[in-house]
N, C-alpha and C positions, 0 to 999 in steps of 0.2 A: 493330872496324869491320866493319860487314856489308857481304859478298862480294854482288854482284850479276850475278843469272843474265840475259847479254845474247840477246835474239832476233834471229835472220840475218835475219828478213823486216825489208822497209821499208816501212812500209801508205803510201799514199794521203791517208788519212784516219784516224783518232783523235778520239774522244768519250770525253773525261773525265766520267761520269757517265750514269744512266739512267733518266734521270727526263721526263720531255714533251719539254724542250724539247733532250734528246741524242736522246732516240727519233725526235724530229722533221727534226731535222739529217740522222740518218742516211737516213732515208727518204727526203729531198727532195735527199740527193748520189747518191743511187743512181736519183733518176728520171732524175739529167743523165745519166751514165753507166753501165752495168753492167760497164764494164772496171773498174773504179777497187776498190783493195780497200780496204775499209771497215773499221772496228772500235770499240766501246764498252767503253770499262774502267770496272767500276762496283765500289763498295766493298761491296756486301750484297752477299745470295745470289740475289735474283732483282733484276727492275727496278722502278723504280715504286714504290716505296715509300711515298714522301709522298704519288703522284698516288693511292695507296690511301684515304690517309686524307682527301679532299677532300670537301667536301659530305656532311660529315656520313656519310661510306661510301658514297653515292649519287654521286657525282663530278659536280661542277656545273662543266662542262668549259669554258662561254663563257656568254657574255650572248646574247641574240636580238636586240635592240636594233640598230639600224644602225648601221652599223665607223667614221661618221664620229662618233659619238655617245660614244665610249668613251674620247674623248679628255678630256671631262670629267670623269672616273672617275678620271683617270692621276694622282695625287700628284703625281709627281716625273718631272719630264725629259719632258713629254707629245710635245712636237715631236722628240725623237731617234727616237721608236718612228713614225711615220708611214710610212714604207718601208716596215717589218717588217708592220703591220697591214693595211696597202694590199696586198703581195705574198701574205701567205695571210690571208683575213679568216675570222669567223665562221660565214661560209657556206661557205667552202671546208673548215674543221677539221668541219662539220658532215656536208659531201660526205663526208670520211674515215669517217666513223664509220658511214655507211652501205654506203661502199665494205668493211669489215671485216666486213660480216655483222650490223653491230647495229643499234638505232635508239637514237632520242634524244626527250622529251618539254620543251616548254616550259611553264614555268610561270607565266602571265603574271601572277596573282595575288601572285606572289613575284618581283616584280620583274625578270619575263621571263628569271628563272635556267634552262641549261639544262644535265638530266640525260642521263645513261645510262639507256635505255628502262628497261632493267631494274633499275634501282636499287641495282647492283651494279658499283662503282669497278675491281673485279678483271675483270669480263669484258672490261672494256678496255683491261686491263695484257696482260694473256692474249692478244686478240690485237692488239694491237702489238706483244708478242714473237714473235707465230705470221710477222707480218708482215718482222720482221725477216730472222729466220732464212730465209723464202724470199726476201729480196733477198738472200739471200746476205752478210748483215752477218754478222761474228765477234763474239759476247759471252765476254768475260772477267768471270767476278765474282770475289769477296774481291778486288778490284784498288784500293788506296788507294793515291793517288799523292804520294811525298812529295818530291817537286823534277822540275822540266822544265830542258833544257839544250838550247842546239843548238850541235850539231855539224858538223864538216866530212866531207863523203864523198870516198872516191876518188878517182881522176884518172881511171885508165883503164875504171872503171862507176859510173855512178849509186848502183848496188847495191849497192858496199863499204862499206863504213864505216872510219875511222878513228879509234883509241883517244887521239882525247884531244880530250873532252869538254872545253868552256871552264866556267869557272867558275858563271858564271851565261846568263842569252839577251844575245848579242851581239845587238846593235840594227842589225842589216847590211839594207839593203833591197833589197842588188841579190844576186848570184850566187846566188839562191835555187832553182836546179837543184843546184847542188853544196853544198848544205845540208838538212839534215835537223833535227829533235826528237826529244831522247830523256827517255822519259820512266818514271820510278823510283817499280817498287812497291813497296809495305813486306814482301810474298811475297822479295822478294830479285830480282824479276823487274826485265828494260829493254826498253823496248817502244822502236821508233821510226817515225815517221810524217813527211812531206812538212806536213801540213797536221795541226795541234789547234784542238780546238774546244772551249772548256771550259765545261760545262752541269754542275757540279759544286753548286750554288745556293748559301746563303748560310748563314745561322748558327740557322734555328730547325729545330726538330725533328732535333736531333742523331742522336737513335737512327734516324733515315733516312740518317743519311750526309751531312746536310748539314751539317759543324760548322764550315766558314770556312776549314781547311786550305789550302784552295788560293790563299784571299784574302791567306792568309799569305805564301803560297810569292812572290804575283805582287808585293805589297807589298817584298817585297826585293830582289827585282831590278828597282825603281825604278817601279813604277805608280804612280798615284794612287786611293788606296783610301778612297772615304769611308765614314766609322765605321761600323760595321753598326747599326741601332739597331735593335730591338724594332716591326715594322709589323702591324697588323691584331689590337689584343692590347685586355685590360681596362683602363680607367682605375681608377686608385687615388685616392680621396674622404677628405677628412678629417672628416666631419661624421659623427658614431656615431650620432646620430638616426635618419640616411638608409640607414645601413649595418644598421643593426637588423634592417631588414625585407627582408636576403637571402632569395633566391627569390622574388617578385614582380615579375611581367613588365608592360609594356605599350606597347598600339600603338601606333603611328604619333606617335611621340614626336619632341621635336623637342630639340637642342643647339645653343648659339650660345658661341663664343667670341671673344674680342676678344682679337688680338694686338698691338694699336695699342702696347703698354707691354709686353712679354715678351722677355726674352734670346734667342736662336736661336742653339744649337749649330750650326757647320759649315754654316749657310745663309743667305740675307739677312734680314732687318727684315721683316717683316710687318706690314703696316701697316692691315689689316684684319680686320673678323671674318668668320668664314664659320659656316654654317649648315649641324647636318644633320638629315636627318627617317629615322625610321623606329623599329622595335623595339627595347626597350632590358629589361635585366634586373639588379636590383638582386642584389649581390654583396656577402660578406662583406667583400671588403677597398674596394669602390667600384660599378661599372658594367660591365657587359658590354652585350651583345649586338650586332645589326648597325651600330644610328646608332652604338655607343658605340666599336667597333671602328675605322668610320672615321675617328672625331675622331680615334681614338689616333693614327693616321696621319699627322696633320696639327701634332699637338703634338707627337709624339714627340724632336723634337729641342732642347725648349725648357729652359730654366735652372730646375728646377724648387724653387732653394731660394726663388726669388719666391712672390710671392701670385699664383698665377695661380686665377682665378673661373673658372667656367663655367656657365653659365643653364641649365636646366632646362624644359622647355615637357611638361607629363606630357596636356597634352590639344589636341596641337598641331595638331586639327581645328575646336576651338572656337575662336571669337574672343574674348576677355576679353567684350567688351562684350554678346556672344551669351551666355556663362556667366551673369551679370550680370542680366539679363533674365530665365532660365531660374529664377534664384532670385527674380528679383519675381513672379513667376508663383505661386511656391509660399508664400505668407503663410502658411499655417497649418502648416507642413512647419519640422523642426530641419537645421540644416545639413549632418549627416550622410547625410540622406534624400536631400539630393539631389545629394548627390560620389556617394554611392554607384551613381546611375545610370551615371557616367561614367568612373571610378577603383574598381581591386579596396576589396574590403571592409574589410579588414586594414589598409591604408595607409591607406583614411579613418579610421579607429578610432586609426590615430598621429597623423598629420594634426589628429585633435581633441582630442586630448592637449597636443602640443606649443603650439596656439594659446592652449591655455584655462592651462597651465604660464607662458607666456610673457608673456603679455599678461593678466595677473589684476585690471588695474585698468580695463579696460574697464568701458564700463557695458553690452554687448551680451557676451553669456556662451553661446560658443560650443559647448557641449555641452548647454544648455538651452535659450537662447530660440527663439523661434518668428523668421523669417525677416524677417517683417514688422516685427521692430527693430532690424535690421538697417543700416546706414549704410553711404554708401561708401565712407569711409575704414577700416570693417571688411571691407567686402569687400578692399581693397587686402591686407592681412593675409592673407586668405585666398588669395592669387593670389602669395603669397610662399611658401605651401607645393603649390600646383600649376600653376602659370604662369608664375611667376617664379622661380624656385627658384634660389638663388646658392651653388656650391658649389665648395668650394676642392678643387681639384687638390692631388695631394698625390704624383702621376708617373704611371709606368702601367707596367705589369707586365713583368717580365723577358723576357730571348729566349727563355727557356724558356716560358711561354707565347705564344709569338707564332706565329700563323701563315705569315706571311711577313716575311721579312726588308728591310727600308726601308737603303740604303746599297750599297756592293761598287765594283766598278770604275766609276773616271768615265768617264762618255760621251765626255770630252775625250779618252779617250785609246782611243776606238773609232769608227770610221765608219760611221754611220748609213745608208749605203746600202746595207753589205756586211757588219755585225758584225767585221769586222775590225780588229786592233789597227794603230792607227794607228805603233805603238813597232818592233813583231815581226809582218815579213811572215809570214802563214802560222798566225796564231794569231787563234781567234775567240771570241768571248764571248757566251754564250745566257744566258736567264733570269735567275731571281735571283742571278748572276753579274754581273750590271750593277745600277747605281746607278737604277733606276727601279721602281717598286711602285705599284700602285690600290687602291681601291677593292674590298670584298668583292662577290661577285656575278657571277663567273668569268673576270672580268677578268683579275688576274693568270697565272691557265693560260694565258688565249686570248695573253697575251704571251712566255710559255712555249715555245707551240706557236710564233706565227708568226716569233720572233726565232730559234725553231733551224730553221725553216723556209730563210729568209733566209740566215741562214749554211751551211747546206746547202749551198744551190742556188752559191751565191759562192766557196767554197771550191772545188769540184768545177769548176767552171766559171774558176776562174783556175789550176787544176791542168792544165786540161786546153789550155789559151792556153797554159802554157809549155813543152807537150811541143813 
């Protein structure tokens, strides 16, 4: 049984994790007060880890878009995060990044994503740490926390403690002066604090620290934990035709799925389809890129031993009937002349493969005639391999590929004005710690940012009510 080395101090404050949205906690309890002693226990050796690898290394930190706007973006739980995005929005996490010494560029051609001036994720790990250390916050790293407890303190000082820790977190709401948290590193180390705030995130990109641990921890002492599932990740395609032609990108492509008929994991019936537009990249095992990312978002929780379809729109600026026209235009042109204006080269060349494979009994012969014999029940044929395009889901790629993590503690069991758990006074929940995820596009950080923003300020500020 490992001996565990206990600390005399009693912080304040504790930030399980050091990632946005603990970096951001801690900043926003040190603007209430500079009495209050503060601290982040992080499992790596510096912070920031995953906010490293964000944007492609470039750190695409917020959307520029107006803050009442992002709530279309939001997947899941859009109405609990309103507080949190109202109290620090986009322009204030933007203020930040000017206040640190750096700048930041908008890219409105990419969907008003915005960067770190310098295109470089580290200088604004660098100083958000620089920033730390002169509010005087304590970092602890190799700190992996493997169980929280609270306990009972002294009679005659706040400041004693008493050796015997309950089993798991008593659910007490009141005496909370004569209570504390302790909390167990896998170093052998006991930290304890007044107030945790756990920014610990969820289950993807493990080699950052984020493997769900703590999802575990809270899952036993009686939270409601929904599943973690795989968010912002590839669709996996069962059609080898479509899968052939891995690496082939294109624009402004559009997805339609219908959930009107689809099982849902852990969520309700959908009873609609939704639509998404943008860049898509054909992959060996199915679909990437940004539209493909976001559907994954949206399907992610569905029963996928079903048939589930999903449409295809590879030219989702044209209108069919504008396509349509653009080939009666061209009589003396074979059909591949004229996809090739609109679609890479390579996919029209399969494209006329699979029509003239498929449909051999036509009397219109898709790799030879001239356009002008075209019909338009051959055109329909043709809008089945770029307009129409019906392709079977087959699920979508592991936590291990996934960007952010869709599930974690339910919002049922935290209060949306203060991140605070509604179960255990004094414990607060940031980021991918909570059961809400968006949309690619900076979204997710900006919720990062303002949700440990939010718990900051409320922690600090009910610490300070109960002196």
């Amino acid at each position: 049984m490992q001996e565990f080395k206990k600390e005399k101090k009693i912080y304040d404050i504790l930030i399980v994790g050091g990632g946005p949205s603990g970096i951001m906690a801690a900043l926003s309890a040190r603007k209430v007060s500079k009495d209050l002693s503060i601290g982040i226990l992080d499992s790596n050796t510096s912070l920031g880890k995953k906010l490293k690898l964000t944007g492609g290394g470039r750190c695409n930190f917020t959307n520029n878009e107006y803050i009442g706007d992002f709530f279309d973006k939001i997947v899941t739980n859009d109405k609990f995060l309103y507080s949190a995005l109202y109290s620090f929005t986009n322009e204030d996490l933007k203020d930040l990044v000017i206040s640190l010494g750096l700048d930041y560029i908008v890219e409105e051609d990419n969907y008003n994503k915005v960067y770190i001036g310098s295109g470089r994720s580290e200088d604004f790990i660098v100083a958000l740490t620089d920033k730390l250390i002169d509010s005087d916050v304590a970092i602890y790293y190799n700190k992996k926390i493997l169980d929280i407890q609270r306990i009972k303190l002294g009679y005659k000082t706040q400041n004693t403690l008493v050796d015997n820790p309950t089993d798991k977190l008593e659910h007490i709401k009141s005496d909370f002066q004569n209570t504390c948290y302790s909390l167990q590193a896998s170093n052998g180390q006991v930290f304890y604090s007044r107030s945790v705030i756990l920014a610990s995130g969820g289950k993807s990109f493990k080699n950052t620290g984020s493997d769900g641990s703590v999802l575990d921890i809270l899952s036993d002492k009686g939270y409601d934990i929904i599943d973690p599932r795989p968010g912002l990740v590839p669709i996996n395609l069962r059609e080898s035709w479509f899968t052939s032609m891995a690496g082939i990108s294109f624009k402004n492509a559009a997805l339609e799925f219908d959930f009107g008929f689809c099982k849902v994991k852990n969520k309700s019936k959908h009873s609609r389809s939704r639509s998404i537009c943008g860049d898509i990249i054909i992959t060996h095992k199915g679909i990437g890129g940004p539209a493909s990312l976001k559907m994954s978002s949206l399907i992610n929780r569905l029963d996928f031993k079903d048939e589930n379809i999903m449409k295809l729109d590879l030219m989702g600026d044209i209108p069919s009937q504008d396509l349509y026209q653009k080939i009666l235009s061209s009589p003396k042109q074979v059909l591949a002349t004229v996809l090739r204006r609109y679609l890479p080269k390579r996919y029209v060349a399969k494209v006329i493969d699979e029509l003239d494979e498929k449909y051999p009994d036509l009397k219109f012969n898709f790799k030879k005639d001239k356009l002008a014999n075209m019909s338009k029940k051959d055109f329909e044929y043709v809008l089945l391999y770029t307009k129409n395009i019906h392709l079977r889901v087959d699920g979508i790629m592991g936590i291990e590929a996934a960007t952010i993590t869709s599930g974690g503690v339910s919002v049922k069991n935290v209060n949306p004005s203060t991140m605070e758990s509604k179960i255990d006074k004094g414990i607060y929940f940031v980021g991918e710690m909570l059961d809400v995820d968006a949309f690619t596009g900076g979204y997710n950080l900006q919720i990062a940012f303002s949700t440990g923003y939010l718990a900051g300020i409320s922690a600090a500020e009910n610490l300070q009510s109960d002196k």
